[in-house]
PyMOL commands that place a pseudoatom at each C-alpha (Angstrom):
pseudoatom trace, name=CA, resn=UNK, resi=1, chain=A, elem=C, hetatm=0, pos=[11.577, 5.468, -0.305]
pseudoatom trace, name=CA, resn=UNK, resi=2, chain=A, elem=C, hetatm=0, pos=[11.865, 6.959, -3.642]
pseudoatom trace, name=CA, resn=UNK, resi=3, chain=A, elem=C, hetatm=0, pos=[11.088, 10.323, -5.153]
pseudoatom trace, name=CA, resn=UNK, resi=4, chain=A, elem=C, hetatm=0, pos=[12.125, 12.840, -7.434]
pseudoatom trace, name=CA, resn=UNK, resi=5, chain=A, elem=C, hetatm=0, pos=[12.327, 15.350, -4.397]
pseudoatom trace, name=CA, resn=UNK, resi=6, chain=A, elem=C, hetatm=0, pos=[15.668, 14.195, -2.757]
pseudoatom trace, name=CA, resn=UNK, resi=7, chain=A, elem=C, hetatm=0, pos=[15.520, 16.395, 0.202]
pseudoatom trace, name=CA, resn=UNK, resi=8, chain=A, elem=C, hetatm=0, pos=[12.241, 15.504, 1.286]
pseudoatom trace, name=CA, resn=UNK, resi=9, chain=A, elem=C, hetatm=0, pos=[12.598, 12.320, 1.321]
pseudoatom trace, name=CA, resn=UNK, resi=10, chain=A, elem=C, hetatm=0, pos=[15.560, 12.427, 3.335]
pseudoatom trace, name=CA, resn=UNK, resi=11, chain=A, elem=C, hetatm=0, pos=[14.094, 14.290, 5.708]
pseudoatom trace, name=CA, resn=UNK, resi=12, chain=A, elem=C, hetatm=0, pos=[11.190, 11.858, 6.127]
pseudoatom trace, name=CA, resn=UNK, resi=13, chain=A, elem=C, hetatm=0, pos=[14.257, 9.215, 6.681]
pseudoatom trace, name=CA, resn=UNK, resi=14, chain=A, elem=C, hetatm=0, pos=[15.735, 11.720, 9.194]
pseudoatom trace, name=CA, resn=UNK, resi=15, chain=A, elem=C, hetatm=0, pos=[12.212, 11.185, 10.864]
pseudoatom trace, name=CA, resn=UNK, resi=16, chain=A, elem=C, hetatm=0, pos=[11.534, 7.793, 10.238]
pseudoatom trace, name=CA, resn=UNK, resi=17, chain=A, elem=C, hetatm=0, pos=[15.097, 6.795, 12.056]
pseudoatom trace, name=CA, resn=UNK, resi=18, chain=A, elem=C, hetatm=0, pos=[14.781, 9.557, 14.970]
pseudoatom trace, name=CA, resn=UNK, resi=19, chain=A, elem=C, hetatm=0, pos=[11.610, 7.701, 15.865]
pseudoatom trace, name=CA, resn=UNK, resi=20, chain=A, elem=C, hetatm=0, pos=[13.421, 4.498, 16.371]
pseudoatom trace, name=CA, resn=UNK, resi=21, chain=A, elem=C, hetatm=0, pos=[12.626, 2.892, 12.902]
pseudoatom trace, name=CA, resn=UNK, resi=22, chain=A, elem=C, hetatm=0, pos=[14.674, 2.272, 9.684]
pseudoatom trace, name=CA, resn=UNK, resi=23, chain=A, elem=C, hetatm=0, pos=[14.762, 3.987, 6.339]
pseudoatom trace, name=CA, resn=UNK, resi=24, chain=A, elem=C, hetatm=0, pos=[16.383, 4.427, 2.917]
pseudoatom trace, name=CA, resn=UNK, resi=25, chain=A, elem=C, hetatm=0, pos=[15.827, 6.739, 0.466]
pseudoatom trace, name=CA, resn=UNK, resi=26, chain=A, elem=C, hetatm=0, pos=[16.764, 7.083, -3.089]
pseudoatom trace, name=CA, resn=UNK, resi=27, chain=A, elem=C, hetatm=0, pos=[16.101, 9.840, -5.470]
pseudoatom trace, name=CA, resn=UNK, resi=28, chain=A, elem=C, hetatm=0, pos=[14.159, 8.358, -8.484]
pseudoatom trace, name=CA, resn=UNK, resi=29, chain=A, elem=C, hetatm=0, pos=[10.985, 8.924, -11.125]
pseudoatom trace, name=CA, resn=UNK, resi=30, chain=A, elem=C, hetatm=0, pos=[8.649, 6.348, -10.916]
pseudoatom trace, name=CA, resn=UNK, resi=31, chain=A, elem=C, hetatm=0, pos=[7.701, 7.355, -14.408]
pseudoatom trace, name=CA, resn=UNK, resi=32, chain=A, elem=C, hetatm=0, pos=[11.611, 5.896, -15.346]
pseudoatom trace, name=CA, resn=UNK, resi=33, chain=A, elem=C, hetatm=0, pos=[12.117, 2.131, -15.871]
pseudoatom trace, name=CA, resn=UNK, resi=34, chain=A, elem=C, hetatm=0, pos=[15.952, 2.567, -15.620]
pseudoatom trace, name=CA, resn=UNK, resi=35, chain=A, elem=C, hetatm=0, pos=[15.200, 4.415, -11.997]
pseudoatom trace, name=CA, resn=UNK, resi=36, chain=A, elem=C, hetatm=0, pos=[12.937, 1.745, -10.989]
pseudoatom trace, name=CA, resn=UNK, resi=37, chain=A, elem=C, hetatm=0, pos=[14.935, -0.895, -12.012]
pseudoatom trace, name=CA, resn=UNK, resi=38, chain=A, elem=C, hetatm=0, pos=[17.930, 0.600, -9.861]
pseudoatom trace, name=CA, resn=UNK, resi=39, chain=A, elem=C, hetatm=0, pos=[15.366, 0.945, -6.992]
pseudoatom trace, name=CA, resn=UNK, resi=40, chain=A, elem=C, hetatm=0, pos=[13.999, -3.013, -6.966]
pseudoatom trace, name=CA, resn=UNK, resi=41, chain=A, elem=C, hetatm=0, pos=[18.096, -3.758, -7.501]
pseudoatom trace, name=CA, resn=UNK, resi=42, chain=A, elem=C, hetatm=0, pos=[18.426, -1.357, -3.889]
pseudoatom trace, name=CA, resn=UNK, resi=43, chain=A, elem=C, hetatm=0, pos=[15.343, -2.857, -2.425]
pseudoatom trace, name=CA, resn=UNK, resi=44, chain=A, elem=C, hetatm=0, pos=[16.092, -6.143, -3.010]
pseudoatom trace, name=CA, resn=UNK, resi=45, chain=A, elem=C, hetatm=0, pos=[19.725, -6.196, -1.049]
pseudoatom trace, name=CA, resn=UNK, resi=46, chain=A, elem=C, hetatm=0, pos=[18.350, -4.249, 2.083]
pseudoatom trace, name=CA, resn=UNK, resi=47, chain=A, elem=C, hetatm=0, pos=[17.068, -5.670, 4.763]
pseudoatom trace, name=CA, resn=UNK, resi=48, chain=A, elem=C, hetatm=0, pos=[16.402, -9.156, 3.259]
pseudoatom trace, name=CA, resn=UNK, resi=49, chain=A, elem=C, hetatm=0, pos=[14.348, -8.144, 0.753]
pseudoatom trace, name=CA, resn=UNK, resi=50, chain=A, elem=C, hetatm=0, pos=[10.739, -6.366, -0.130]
pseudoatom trace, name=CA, resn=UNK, resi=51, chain=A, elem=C, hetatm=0, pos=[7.535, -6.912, 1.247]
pseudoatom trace, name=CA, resn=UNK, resi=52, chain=A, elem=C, hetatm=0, pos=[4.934, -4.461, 1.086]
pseudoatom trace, name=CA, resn=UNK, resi=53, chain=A, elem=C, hetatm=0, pos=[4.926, -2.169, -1.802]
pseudoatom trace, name=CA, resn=UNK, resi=54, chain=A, elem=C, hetatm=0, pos=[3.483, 1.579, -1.303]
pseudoatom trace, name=CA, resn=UNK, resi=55, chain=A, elem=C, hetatm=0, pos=[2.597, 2.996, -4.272]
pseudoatom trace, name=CA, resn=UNK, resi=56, chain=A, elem=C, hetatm=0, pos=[1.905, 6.989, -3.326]
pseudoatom trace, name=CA, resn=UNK, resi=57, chain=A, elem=C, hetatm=0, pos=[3.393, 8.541, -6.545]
pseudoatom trace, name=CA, resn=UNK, resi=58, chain=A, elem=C, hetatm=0, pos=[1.233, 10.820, -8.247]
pseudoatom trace, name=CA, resn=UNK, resi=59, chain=A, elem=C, hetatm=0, pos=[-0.746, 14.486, -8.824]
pseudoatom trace, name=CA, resn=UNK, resi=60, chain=A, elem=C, hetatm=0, pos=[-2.852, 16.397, -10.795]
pseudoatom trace, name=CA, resn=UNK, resi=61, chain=A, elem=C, hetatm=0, pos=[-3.501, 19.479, -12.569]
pseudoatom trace, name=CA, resn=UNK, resi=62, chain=A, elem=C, hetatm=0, pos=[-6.744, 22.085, -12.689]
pseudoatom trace, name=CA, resn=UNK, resi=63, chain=A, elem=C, hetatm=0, pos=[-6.806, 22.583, -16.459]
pseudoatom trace, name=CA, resn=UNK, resi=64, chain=A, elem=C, hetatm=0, pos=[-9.701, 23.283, -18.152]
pseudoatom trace, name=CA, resn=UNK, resi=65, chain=A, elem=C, hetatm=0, pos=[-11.542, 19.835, -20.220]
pseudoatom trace, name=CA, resn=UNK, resi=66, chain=A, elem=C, hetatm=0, pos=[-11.090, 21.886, -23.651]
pseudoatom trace, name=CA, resn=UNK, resi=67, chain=A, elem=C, hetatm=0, pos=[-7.695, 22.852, -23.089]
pseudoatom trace, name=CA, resn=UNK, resi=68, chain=A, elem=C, hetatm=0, pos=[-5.580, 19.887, -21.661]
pseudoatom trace, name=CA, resn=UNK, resi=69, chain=A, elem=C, hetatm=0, pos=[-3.006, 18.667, -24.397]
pseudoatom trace, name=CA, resn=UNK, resi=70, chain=A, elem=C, hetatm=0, pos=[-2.401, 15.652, -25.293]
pseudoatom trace, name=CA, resn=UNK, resi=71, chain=A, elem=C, hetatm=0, pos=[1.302, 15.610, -23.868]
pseudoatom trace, name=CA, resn=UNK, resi=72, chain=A, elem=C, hetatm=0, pos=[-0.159, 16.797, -20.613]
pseudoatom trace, name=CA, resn=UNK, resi=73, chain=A, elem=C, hetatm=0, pos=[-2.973, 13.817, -20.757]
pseudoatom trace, name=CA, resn=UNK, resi=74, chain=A, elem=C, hetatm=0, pos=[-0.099, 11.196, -21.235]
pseudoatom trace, name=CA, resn=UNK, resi=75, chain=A, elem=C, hetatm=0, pos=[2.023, 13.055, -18.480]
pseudoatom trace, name=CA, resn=UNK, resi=76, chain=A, elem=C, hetatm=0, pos=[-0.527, 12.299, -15.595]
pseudoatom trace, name=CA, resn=UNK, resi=77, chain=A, elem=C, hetatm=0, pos=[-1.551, 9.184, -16.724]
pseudoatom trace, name=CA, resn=UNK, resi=78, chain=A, elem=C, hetatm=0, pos=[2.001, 7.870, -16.513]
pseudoatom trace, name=CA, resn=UNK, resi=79, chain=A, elem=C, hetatm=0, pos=[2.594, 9.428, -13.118]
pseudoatom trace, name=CA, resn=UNK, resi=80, chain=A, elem=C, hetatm=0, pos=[-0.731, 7.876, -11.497]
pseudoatom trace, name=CA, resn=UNK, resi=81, chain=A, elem=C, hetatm=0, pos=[-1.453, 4.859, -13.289]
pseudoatom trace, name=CA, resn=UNK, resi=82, chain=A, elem=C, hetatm=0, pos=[1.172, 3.240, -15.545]
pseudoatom trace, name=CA, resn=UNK, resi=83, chain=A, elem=C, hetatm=0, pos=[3.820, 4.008, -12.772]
pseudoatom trace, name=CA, resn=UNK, resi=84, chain=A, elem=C, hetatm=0, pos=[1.875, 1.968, -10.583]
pseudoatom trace, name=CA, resn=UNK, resi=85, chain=A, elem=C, hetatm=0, pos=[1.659, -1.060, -13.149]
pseudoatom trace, name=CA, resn=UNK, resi=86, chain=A, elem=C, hetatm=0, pos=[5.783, -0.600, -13.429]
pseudoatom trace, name=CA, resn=UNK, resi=87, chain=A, elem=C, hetatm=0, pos=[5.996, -0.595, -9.938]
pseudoatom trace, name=CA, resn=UNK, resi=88, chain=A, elem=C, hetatm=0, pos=[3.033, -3.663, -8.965]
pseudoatom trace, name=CA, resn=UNK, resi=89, chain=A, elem=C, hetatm=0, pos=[4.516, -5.806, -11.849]
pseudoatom trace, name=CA, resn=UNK, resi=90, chain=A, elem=C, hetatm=0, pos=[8.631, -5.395, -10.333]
pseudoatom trace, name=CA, resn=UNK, resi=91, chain=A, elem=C, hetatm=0, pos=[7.262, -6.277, -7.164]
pseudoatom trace, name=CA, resn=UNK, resi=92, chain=A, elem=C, hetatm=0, pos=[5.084, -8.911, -7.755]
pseudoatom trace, name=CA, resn=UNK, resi=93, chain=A, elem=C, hetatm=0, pos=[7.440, -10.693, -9.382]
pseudoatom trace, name=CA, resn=UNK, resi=94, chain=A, elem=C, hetatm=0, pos=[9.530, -10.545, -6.340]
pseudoatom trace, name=CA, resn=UNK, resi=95, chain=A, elem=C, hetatm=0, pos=[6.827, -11.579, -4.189]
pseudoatom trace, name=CA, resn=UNK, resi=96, chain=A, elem=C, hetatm=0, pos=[5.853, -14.303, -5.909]
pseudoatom trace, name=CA, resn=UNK, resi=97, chain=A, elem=C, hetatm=0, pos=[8.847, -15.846, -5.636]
pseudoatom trace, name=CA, resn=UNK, resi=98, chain=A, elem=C, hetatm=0, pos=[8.347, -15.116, -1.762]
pseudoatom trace, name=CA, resn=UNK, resi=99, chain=A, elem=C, hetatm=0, pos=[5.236, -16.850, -1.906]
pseudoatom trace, name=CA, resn=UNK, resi=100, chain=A, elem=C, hetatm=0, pos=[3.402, -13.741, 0.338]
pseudoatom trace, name=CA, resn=UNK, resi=101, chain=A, elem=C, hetatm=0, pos=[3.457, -10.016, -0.073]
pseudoatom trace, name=CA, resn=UNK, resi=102, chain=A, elem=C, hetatm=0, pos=[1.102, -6.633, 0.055]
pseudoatom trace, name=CA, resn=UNK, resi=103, chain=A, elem=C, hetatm=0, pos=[0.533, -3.844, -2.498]
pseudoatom trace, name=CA, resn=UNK, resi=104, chain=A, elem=C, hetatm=0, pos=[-1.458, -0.676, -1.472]
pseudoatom trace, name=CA, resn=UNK, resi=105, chain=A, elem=C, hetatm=0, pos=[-2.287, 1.715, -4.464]
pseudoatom trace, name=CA, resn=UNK, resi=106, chain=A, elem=C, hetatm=0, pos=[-3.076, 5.043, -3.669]
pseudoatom trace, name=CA, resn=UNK, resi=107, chain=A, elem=C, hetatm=0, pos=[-6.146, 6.350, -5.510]
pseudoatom trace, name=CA, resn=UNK, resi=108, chain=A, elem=C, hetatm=0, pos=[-8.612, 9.059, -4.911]
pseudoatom trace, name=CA, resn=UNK, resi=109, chain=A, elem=C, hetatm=0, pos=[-12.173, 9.762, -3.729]
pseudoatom trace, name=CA, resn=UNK, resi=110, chain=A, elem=C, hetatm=0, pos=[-12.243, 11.030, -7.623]
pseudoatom trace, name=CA, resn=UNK, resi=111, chain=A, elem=C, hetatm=0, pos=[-12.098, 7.928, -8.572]
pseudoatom trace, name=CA, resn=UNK, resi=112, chain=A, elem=C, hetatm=0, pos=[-15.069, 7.199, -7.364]
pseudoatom trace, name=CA, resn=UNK, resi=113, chain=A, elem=C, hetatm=0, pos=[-16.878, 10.737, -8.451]
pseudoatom trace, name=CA, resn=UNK, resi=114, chain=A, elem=C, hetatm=0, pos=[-14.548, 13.273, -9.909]
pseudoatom trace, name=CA, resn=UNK, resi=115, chain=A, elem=C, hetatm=0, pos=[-12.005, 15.808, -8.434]
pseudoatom trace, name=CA, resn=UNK, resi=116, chain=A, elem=C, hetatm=0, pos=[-12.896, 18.920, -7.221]
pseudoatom trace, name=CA, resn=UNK, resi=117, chain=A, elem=C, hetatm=0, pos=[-9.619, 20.244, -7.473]
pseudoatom trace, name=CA, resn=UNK, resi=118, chain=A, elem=C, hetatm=0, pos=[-8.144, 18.469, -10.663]
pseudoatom trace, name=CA, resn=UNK, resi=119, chain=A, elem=C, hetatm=0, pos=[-9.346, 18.085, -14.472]
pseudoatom trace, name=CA, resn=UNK, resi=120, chain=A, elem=C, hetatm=0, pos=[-10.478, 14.808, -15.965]
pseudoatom trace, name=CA, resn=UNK, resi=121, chain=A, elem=C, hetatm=0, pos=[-6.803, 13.503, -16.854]
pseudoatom trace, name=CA, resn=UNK, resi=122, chain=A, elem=C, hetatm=0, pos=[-6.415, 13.074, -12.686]
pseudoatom trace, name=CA, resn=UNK, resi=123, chain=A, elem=C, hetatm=0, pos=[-10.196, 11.875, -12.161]
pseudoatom trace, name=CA, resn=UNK, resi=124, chain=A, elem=C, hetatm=0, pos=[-9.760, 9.180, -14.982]
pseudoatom trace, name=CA, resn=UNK, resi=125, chain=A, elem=C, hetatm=0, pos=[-6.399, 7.962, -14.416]
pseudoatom trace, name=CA, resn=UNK, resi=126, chain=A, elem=C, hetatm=0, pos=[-7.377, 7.631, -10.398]
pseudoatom trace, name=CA, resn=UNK, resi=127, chain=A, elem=C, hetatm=0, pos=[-10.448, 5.679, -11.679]
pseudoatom trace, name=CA, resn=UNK, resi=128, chain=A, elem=C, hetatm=0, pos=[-7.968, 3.576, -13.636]
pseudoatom trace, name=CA, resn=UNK, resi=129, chain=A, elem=C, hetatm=0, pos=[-5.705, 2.802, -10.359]
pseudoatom trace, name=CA, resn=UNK, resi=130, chain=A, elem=C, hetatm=0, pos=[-8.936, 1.631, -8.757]
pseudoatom trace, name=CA, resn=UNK, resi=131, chain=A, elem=C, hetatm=0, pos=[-9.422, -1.134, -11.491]
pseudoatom trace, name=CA, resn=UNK, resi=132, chain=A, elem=C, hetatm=0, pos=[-6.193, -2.217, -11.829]
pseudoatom trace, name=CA, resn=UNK, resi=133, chain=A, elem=C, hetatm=0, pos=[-6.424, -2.821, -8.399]
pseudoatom trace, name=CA, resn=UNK, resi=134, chain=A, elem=C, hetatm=0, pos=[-9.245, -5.313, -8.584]
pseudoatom trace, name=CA, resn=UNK, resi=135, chain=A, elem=C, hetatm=0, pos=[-8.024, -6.877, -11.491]
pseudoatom trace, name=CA, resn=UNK, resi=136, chain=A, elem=C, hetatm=0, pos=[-3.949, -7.357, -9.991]
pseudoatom trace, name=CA, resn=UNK, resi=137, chain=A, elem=C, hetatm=0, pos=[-5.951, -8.558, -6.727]
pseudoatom trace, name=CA, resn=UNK, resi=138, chain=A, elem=C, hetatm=0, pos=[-7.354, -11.390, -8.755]
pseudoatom trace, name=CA, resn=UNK, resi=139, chain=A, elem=C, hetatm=0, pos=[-4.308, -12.347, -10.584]
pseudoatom trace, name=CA, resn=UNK, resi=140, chain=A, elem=C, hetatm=0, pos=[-1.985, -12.378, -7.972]
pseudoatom trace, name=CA, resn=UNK, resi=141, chain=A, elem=C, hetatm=0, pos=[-4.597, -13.881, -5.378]
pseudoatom trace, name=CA, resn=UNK, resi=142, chain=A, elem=C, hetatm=0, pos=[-3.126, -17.435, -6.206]
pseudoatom trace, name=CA, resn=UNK, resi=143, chain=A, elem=C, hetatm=0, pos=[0.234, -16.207, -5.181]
pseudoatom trace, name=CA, resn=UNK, resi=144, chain=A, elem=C, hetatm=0, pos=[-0.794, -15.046, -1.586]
pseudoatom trace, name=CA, resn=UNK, resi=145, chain=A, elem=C, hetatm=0, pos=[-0.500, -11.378, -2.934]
pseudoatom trace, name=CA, resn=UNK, resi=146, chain=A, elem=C, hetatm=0, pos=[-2.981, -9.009, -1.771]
pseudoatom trace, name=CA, resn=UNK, resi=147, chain=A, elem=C, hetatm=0, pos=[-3.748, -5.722, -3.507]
pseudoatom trace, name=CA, resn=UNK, resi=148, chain=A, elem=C, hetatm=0, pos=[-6.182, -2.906, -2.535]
pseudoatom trace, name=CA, resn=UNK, resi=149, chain=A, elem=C, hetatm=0, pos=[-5.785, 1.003, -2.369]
pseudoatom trace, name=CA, resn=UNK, resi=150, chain=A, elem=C, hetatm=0, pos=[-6.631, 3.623, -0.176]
pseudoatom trace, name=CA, resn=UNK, resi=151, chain=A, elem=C, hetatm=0, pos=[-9.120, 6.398, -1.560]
pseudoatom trace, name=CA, resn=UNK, resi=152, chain=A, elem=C, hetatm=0, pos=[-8.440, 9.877, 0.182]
pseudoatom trace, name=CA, resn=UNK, resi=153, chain=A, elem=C, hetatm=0, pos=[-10.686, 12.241, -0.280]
pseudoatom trace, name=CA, resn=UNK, resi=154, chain=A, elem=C, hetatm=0, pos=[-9.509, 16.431, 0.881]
pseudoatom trace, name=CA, resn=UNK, resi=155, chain=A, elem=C, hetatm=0, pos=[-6.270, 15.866, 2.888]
pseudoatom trace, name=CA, resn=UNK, resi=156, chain=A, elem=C, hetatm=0, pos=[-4.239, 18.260, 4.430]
pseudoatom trace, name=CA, resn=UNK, resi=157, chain=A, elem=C, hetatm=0, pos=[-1.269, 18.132, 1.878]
pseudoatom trace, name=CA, resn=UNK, resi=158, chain=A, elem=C, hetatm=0, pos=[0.841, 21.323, 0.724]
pseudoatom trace, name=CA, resn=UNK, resi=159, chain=A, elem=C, hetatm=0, pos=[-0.337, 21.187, -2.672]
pseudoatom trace, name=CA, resn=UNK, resi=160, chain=A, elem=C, hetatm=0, pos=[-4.137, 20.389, -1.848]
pseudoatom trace, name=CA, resn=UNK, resi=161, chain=A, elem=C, hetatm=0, pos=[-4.080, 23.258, 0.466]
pseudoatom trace, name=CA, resn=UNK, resi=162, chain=A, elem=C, hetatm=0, pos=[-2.519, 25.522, -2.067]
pseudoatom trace, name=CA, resn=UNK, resi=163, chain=A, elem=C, hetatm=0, pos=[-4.970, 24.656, -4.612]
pseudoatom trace, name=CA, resn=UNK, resi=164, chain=A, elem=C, hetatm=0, pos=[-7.945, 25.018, -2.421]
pseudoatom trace, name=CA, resn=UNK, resi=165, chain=A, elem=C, hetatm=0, pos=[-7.043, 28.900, -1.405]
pseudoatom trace, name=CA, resn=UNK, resi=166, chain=A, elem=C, hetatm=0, pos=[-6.214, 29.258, -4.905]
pseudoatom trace, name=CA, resn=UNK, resi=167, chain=A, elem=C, hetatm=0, pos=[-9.462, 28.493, -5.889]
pseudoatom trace, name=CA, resn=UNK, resi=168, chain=A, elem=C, hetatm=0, pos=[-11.479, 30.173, -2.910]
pseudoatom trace, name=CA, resn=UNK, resi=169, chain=A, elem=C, hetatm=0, pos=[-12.365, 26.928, -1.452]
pseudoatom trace, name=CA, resn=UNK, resi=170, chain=A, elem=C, hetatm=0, pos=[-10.347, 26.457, 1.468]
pseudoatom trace, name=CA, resn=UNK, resi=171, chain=A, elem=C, hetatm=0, pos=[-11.885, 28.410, 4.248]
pseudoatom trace, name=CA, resn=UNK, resi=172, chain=A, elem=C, hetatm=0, pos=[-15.425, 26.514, 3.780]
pseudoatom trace, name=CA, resn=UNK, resi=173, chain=A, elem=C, hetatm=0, pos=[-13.288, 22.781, 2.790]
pseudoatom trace, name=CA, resn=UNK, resi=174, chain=A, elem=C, hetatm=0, pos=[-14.204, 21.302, 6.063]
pseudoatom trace, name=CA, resn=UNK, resi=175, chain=A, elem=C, hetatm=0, pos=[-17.793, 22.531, 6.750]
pseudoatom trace, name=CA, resn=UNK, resi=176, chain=A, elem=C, hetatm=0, pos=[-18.951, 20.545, 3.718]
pseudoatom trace, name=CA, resn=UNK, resi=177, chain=A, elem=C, hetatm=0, pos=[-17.773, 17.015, 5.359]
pseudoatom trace, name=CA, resn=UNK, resi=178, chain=A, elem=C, hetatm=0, pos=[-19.873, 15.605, 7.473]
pseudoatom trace, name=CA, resn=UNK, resi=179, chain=A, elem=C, hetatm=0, pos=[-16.987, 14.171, 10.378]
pseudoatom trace, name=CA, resn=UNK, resi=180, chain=A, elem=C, hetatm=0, pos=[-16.444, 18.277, 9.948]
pseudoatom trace, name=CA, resn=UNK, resi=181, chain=A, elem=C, hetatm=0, pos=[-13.068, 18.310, 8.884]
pseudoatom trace, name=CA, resn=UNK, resi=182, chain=A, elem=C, hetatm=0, pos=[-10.320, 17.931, 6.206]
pseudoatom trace, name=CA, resn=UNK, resi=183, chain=A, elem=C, hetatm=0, pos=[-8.211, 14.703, 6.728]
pseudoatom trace, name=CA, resn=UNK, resi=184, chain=A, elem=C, hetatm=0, pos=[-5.032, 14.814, 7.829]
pseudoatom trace, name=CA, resn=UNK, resi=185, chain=A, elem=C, hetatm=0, pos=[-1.817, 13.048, 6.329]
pseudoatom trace, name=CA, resn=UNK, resi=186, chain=A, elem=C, hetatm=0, pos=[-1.594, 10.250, 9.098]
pseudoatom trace, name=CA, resn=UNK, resi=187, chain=A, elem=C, hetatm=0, pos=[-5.370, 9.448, 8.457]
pseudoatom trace, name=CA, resn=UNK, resi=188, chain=A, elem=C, hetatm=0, pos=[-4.181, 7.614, 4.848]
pseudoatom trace, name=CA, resn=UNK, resi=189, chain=A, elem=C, hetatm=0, pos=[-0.859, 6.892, 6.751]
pseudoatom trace, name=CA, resn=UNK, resi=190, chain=A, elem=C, hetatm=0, pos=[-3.027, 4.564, 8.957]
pseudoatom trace, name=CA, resn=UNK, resi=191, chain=A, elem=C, hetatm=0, pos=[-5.314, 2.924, 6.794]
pseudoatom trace, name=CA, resn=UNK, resi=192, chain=A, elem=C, hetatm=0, pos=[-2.251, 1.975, 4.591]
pseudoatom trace, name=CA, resn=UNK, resi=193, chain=A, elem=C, hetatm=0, pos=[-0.481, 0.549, 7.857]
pseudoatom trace, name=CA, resn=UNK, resi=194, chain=A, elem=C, hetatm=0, pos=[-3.830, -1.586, 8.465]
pseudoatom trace, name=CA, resn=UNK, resi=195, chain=A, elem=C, hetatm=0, pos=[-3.892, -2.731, 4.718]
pseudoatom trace, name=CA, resn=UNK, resi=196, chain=A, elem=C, hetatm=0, pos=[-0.552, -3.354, 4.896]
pseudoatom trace, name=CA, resn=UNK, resi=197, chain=A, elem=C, hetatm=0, pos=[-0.888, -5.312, 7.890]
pseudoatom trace, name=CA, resn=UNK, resi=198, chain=A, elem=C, hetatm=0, pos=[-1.983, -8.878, 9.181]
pseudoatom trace, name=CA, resn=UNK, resi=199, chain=A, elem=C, hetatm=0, pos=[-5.186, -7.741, 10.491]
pseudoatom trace, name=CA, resn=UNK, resi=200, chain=A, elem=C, hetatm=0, pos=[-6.174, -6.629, 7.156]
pseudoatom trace, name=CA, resn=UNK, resi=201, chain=A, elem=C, hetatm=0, pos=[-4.938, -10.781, 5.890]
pseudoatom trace, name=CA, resn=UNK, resi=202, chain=A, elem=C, hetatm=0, pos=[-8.470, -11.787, 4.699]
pseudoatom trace, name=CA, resn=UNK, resi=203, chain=A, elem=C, hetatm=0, pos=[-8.757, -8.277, 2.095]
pseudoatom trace, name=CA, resn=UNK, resi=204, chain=A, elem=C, hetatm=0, pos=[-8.038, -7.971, -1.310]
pseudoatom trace, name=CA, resn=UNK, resi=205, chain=A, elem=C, hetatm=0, pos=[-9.118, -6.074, -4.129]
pseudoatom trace, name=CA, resn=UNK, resi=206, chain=A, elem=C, hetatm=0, pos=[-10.865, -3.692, -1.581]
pseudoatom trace, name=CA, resn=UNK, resi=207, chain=A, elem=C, hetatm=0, pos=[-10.881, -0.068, -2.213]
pseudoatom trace, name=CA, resn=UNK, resi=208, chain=A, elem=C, hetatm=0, pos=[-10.935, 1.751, 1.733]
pseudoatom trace, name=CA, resn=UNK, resi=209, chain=A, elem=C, hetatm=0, pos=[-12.301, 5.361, 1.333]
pseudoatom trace, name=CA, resn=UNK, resi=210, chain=A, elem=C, hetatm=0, pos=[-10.854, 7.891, 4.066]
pseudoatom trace, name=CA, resn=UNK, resi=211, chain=A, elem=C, hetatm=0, pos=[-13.062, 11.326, 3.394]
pseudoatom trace, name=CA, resn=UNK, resi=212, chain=A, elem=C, hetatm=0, pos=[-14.237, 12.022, 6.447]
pseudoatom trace, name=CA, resn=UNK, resi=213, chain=A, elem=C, hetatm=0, pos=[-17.901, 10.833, 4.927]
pseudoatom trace, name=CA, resn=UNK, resi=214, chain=A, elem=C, hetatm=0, pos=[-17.462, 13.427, 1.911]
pseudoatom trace, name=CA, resn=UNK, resi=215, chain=A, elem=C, hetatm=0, pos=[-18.685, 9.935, -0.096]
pseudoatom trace, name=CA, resn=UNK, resi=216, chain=A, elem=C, hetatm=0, pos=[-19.984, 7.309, 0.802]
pseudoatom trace, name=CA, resn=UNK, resi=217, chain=A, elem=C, hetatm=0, pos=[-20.196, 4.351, -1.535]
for i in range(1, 217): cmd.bond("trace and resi %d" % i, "trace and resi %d" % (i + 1))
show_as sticks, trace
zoom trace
């Protein structure tokens, strides 16, 4: 696991291993190419290698269309799009060689509509993640590399719920859905595990949305 937020991913370690499973964290920006190359290095030499890559980096801000600067418009597309091409292409290239592996972006139901919490920057680069996806899935196809992504829609995180209250929206959030609730973190934690899976081995290029129904496409 790497993040910029040491401690929390440590304590998701702390988790991971007091449930009987295996982890390893490392404090890193997946916006960094020195940090990710000192990641795949790390990945590489534990536990005989990589082979599924996660890639959950990523967030969004509420500013206003006419006022988001430019520095801010490259900041979020880096975090939730070109980190994920640093990140697919360092682990493809592993996998490759492996002749097998799994990559499971994680986009947004706004990129399929647009984000009610988030301005345009997070909408398009989420949109961007989803065809990247299709287009890595066809490339690396020949390899035995799948690659789809998981499309949340309102989930349950701390920032989400933040934002929502924030903005007045989080008492009525769930009344709006038609399965009549906000999803939970393990809902996306689940359909990753399937896509990540063998009973997911005939998908690629897919895009699974998890919204509770908020869209359905």
């Amino acid at each position: 696991m790497v993040d910029i937020n040491d401690e929390g991913i440590k304590q998701v370690c702390r988790e991971i291993i007091k449930g009987g499973g295996e982890a390893l964290s490392m404090k890193g920006d997946v916006t960094q190419e020195k940090d990710l190359d000192r990641l795949f290095q790390l990945g590489e030499s534990y536990q005989g290698g990589m082979d599924i890559l996660i890639n959950n980096a990523g967030g969004g801000l509420p500013t206003d269309f006419f006022s988001i600067p430019i520095e801010e418009w490259d900041r979020i597309m880096k975090l939730n799009l070109t980190s994920i091409f640093l990140m697919s292409q360092r682990a493809a290239t592993i996998f490759r060689k492996k002749g097998k592996g799994v990559i499971v972006n994680i986009a947004s139901q706004a990129g399929r509509s647009v984000s009610p919490t988030a301005g345009c920057h997070y909408t398009a680069s989420k949109a961007g993640v989803l065809g990247f996806t299709r287009h890595t899935a066809t490339v690396l196809a020949p390899f035995h590399i799948r690659v789809n992504a998981v499309c949340p829609g309102i989930i349950n995180t701390e920032r989400i719920v933040q934002r929502l209250r924030e903005q007045g929206k989080w008492e009525n959030a769930g009344r709006s859905i038609p399965l009549g609730r906000i999803g939970d973190v393990y809902d996306v934690a689940a359909s990753c595990l399937f896509l990540a899976s063998d009973l997911s081995d005939y998908i690629t290029g897919a895009s699974l949305d998890v919204n509770g129904g908020a869209l359905m496409m």
